[in-house]
PAZAPA-4460 file (N, C-alpha, C; in steps of 0.05 Angstrom, whole numbers, plus 32768, in hexadecimal, padded with zeros to 4 digits):
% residues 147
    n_x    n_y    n_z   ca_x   ca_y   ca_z    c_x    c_y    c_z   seq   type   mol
   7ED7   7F41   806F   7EE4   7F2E   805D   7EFE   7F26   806A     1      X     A
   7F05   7F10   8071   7F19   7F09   8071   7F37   7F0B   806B     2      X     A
   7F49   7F11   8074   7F60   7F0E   8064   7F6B   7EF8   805B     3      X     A
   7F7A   7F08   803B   7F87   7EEA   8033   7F9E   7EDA   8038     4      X     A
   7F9E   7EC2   8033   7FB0   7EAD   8044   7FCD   7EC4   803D     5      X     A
   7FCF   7EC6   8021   7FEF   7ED3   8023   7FEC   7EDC   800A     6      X     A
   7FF5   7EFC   800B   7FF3   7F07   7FF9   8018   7F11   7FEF     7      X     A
   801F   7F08   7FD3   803B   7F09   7FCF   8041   7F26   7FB2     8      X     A
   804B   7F30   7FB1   8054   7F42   7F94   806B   7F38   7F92     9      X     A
   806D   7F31   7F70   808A   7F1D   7F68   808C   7F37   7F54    10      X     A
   80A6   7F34   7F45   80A7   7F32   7F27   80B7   7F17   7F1C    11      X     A
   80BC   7F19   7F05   80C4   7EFD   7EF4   80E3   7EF4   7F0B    12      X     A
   80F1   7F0C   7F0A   810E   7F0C   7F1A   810D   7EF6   7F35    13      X     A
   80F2   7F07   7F46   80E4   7EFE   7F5C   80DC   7EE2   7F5F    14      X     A
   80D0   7EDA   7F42   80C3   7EC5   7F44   80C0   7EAD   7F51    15      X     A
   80E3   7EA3   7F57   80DE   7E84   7F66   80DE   7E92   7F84    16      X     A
   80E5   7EA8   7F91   80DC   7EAE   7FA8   80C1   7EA5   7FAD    17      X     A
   80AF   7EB5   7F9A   809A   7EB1   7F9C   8084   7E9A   7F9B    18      X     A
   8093   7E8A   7F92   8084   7E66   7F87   8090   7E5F   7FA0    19      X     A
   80A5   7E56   7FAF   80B1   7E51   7FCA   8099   7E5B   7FE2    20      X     A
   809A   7E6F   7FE5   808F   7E82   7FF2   806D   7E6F   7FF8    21      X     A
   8058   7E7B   7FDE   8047   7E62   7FD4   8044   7E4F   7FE0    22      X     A
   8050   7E38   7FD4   8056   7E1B   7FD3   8053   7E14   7FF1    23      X     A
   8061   7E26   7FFB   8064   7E21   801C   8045   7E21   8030    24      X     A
   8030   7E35   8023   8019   7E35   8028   8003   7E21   801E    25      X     A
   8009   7E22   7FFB   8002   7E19   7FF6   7FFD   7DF1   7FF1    26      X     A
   8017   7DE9   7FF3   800F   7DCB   7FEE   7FFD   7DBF   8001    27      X     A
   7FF6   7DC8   800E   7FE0   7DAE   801B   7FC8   7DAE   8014    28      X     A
   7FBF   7DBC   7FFA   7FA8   7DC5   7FEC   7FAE   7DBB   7FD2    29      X     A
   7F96   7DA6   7FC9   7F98   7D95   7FAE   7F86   7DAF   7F97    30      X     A
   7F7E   7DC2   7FA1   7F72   7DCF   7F89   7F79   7DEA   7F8C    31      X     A
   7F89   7DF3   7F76   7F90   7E14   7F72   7F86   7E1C   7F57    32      X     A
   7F6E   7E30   7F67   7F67   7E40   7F4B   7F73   7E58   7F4A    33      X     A
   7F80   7E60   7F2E   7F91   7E75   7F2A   7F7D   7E89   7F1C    34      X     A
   7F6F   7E96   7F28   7F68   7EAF   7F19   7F75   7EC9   7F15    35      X     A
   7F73   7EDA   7EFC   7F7E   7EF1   7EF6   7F75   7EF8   7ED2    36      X     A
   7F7E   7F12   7ED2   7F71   7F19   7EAF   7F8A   7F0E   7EA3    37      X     A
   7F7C   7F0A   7E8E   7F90   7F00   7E69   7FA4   7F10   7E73    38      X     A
   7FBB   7F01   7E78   7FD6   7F0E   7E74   7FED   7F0B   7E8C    39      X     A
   7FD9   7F07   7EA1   7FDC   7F0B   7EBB   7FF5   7EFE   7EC8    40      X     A
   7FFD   7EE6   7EC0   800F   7ED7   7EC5   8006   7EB2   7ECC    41      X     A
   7FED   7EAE   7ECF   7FEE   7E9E   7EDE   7FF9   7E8B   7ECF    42      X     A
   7FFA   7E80   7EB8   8006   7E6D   7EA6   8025   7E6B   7EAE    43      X     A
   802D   7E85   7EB5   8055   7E89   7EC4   8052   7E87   7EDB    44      X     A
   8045   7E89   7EEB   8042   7E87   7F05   8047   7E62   7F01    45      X     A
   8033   7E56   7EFD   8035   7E37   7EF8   804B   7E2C   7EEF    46      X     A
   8053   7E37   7EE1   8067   7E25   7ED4   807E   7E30   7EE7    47      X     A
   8080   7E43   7EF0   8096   7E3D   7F06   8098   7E37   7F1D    48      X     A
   807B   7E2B   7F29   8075   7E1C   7F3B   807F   7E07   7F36    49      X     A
   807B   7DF4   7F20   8080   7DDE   7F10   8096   7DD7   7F15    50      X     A
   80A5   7DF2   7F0B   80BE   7DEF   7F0F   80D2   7DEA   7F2E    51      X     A
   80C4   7DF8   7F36   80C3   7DF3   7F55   80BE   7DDA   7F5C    52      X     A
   80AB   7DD0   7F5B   80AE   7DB2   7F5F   80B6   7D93   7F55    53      X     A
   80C6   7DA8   7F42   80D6   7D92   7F39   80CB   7D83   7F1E    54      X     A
   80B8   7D8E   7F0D   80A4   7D81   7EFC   80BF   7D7C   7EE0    55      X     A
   80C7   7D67   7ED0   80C5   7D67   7EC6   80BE   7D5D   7EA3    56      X     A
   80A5   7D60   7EA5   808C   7D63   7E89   8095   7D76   7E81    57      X     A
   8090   7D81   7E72   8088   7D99   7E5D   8076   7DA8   7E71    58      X     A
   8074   7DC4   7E80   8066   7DD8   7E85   8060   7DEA   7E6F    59      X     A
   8042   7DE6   7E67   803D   7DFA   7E55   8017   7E01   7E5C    60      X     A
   8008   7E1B   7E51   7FF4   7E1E   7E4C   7FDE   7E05   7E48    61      X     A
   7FCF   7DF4   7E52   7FB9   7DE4   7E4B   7FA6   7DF3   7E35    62      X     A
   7FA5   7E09   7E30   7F93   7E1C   7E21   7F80   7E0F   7E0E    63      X     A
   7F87   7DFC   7DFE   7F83   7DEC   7DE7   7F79   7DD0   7DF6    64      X     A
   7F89   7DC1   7DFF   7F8C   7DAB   7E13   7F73   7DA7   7E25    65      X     A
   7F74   7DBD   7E3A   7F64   7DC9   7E44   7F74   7DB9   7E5E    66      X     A
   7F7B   7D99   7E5E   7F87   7D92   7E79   7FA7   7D85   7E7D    67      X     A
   7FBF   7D8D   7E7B   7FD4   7D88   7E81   7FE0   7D79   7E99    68      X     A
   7FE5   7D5D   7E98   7FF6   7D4D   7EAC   8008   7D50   7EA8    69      X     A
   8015   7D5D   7EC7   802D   7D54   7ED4   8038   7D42   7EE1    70      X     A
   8053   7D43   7EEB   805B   7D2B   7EF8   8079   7D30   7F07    71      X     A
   8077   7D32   7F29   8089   7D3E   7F34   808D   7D28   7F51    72      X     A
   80AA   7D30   7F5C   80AC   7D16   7F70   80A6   7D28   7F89    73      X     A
   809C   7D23   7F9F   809C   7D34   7FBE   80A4   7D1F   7FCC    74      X     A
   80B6   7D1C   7FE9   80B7   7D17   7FF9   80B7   7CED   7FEA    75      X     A
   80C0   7CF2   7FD9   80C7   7CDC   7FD3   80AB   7CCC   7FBF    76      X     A
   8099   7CD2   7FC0   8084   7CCF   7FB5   807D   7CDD   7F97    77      X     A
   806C   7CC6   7F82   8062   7CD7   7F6C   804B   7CE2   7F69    78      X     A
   804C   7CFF   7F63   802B   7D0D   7F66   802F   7D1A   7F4E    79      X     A
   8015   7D22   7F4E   8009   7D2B   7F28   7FFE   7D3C   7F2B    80      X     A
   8004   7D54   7F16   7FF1   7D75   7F17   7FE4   7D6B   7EFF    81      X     A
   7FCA   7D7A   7F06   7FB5   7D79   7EEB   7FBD   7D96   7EF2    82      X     A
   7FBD   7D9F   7EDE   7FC5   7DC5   7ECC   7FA8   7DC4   7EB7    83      X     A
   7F9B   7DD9   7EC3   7F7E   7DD6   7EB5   7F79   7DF8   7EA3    84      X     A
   7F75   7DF9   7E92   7F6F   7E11   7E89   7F4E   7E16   7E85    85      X     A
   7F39   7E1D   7E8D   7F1D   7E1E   7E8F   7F1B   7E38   7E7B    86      X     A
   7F2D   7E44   7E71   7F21   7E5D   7E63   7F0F   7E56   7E4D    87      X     A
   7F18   7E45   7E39   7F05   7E47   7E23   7EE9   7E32   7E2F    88      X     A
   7EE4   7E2E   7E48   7EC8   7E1D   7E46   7EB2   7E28   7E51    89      X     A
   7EA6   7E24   7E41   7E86   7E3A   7E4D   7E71   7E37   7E5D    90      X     A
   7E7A   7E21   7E6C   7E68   7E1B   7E91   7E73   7E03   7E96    91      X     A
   7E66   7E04   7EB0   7E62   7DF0   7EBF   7E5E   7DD0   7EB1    92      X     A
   7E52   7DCC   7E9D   7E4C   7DAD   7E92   7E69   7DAB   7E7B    93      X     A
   7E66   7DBB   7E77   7E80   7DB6   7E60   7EA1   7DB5   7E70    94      X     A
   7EA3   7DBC   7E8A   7EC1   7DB8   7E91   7EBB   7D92   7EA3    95      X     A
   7E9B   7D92   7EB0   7E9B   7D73   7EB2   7E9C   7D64   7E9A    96      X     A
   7E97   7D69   7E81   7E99   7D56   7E6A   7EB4   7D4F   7E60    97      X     A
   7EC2   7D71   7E64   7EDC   7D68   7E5F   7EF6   7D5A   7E76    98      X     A
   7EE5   7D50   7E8F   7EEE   7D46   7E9E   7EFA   7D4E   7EBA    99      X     A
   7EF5   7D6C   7EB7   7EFF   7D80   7ECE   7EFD   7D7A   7EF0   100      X     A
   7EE5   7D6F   7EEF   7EDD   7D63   7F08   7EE0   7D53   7F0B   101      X     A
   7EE8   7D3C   7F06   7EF5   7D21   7F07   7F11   7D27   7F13   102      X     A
   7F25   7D4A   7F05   7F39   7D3E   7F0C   7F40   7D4D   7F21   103      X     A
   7F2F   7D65   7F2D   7F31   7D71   7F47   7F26   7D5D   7F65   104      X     A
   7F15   7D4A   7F57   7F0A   7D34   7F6C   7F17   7D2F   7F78   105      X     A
   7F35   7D23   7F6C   7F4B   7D10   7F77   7F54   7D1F   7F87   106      X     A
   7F53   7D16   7FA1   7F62   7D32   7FB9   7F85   7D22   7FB9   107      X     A
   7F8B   7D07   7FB3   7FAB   7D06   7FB3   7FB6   7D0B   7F95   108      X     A
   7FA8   7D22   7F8C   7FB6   7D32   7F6E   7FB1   7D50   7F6B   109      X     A
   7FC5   7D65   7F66   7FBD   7D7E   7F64   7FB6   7D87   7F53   110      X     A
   7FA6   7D9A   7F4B   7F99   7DA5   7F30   7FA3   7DCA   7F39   111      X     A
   7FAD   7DD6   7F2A   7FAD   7DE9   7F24   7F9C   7DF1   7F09   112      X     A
   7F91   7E06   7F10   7F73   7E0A   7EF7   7F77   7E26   7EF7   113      X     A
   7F81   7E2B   7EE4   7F7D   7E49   7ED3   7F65   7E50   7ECE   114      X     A
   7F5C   7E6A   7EC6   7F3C   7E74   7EC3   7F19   7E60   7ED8   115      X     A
   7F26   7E5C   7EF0   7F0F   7E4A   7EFE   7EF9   7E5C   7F03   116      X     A
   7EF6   7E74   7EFA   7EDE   7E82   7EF5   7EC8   7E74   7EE5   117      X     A
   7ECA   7E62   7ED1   7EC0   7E55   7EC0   7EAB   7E3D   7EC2   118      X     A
   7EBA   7E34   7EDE   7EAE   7E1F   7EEC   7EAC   7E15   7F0D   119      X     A
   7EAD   7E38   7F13   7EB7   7E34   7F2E   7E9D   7E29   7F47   120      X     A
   7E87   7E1F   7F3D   7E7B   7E13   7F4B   7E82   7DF8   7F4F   121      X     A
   7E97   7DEA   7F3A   7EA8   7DD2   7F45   7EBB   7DC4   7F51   122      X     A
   7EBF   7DE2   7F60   7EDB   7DEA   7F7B   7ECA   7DDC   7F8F   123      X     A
   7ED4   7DCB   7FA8   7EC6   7DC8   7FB9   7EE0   7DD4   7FD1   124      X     A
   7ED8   7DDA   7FE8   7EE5   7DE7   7FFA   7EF7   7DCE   8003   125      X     A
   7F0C   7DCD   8010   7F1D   7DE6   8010   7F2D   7DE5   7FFF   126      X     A
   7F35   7E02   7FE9   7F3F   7E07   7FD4   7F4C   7E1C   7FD9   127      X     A
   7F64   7E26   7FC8   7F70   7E47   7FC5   7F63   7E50   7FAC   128      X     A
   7F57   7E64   7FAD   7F5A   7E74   7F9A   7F70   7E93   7F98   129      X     A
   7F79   7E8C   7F86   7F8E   7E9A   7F7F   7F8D   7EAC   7F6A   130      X     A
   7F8F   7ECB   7F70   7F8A   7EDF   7F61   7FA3   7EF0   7F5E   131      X     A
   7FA4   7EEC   7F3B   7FC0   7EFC   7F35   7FBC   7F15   7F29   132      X     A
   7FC8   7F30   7F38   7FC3   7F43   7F27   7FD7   7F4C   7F1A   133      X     A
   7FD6   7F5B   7F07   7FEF   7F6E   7EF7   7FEE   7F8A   7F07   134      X     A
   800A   7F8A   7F10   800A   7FA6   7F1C   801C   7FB9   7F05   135      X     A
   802C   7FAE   7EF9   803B   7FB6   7EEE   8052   7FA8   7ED2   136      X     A
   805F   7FB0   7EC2   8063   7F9A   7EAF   8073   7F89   7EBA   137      X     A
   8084   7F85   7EC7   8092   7F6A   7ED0   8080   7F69   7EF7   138      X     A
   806F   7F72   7EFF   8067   7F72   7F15   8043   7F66   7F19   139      X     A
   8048   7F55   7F2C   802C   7F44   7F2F   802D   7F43   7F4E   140      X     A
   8010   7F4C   7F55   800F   7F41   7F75   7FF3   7F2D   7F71   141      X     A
   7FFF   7F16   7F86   7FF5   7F01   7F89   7FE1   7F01   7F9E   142      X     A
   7FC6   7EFA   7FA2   7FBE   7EF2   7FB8   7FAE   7EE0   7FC1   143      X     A
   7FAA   7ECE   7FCE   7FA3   7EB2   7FD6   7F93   7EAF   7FE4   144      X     A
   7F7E   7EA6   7FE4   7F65   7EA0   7FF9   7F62   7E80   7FF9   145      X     A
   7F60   7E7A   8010   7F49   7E61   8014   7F37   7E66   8015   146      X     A
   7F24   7E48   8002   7F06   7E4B   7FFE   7EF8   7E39   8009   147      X     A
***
């Protein structure tokens, strides 16, 4: 197996190290799926990416929503996060009904997607998947694969 692109341990203190750190690997990739268990962080992890790039919308949970637009400036340019939460949908046809694939299609827009276990046959390569674990109560190690 491979090693992963970059594996980071933050805590909250840590945190914009850690989105910096990230970001630096990560932007040239329009699709990050954030996996990890209920609790894990990835909903804080995002929103201080967000923050990181300058977003400012309202960063909050899609949970309900299910898909959250953002809207942030780079390099002089306007680009848009779809913030996707897949937990409550129960396959494959129901995250295309609710539009999911439509909005990872767009390769000049990023989607960060919480719980992409749900529908992860609608990842097409190349993607990060991103796996957050709890090591500890303010401690999470991060680790990142391309798919």
């Amino acid at each position: 197996m491979p090693a992963p692109l970059l594996q980071i341990s933050y805590s909250l203190s840590t945190i914009e190290s850690a989105v910096h750190h990230f970001w630096e690997c990560a932007h040239q990739y329009n699709v990050l799926a954030f996996s990890g268990e209920l609790g894990a962080g990835k909903t804080t992890f995002i929103h201080a990416l967000c923050d990181y790039l300058g977003v400012e919308d309202a960063v909050s949970s899609p949970t309900f929503a299910l898909i959250n637009e953002y809207h942030f400036k780079q390099n002089g340019n306007e680009n848009i996060i779809y913030h996707m939460d897949w937990y409550r949908l129960r396959d494959t046809e129901e995250a295309i009904q609710a539009g999911m694939e439509d909005c990872i299609m767009q390769k000049d827009k990023y989607s960060f997607i919480e719980w992409p276990e749900k529908a992860s046959d609608l990842l097409r390569s190349p993607y990060l998947w991103i796996d957050i674990k709890t090591i500890g109560p303010d401690e999470r190690m991060m680790e990142v694969w391309v798919k």
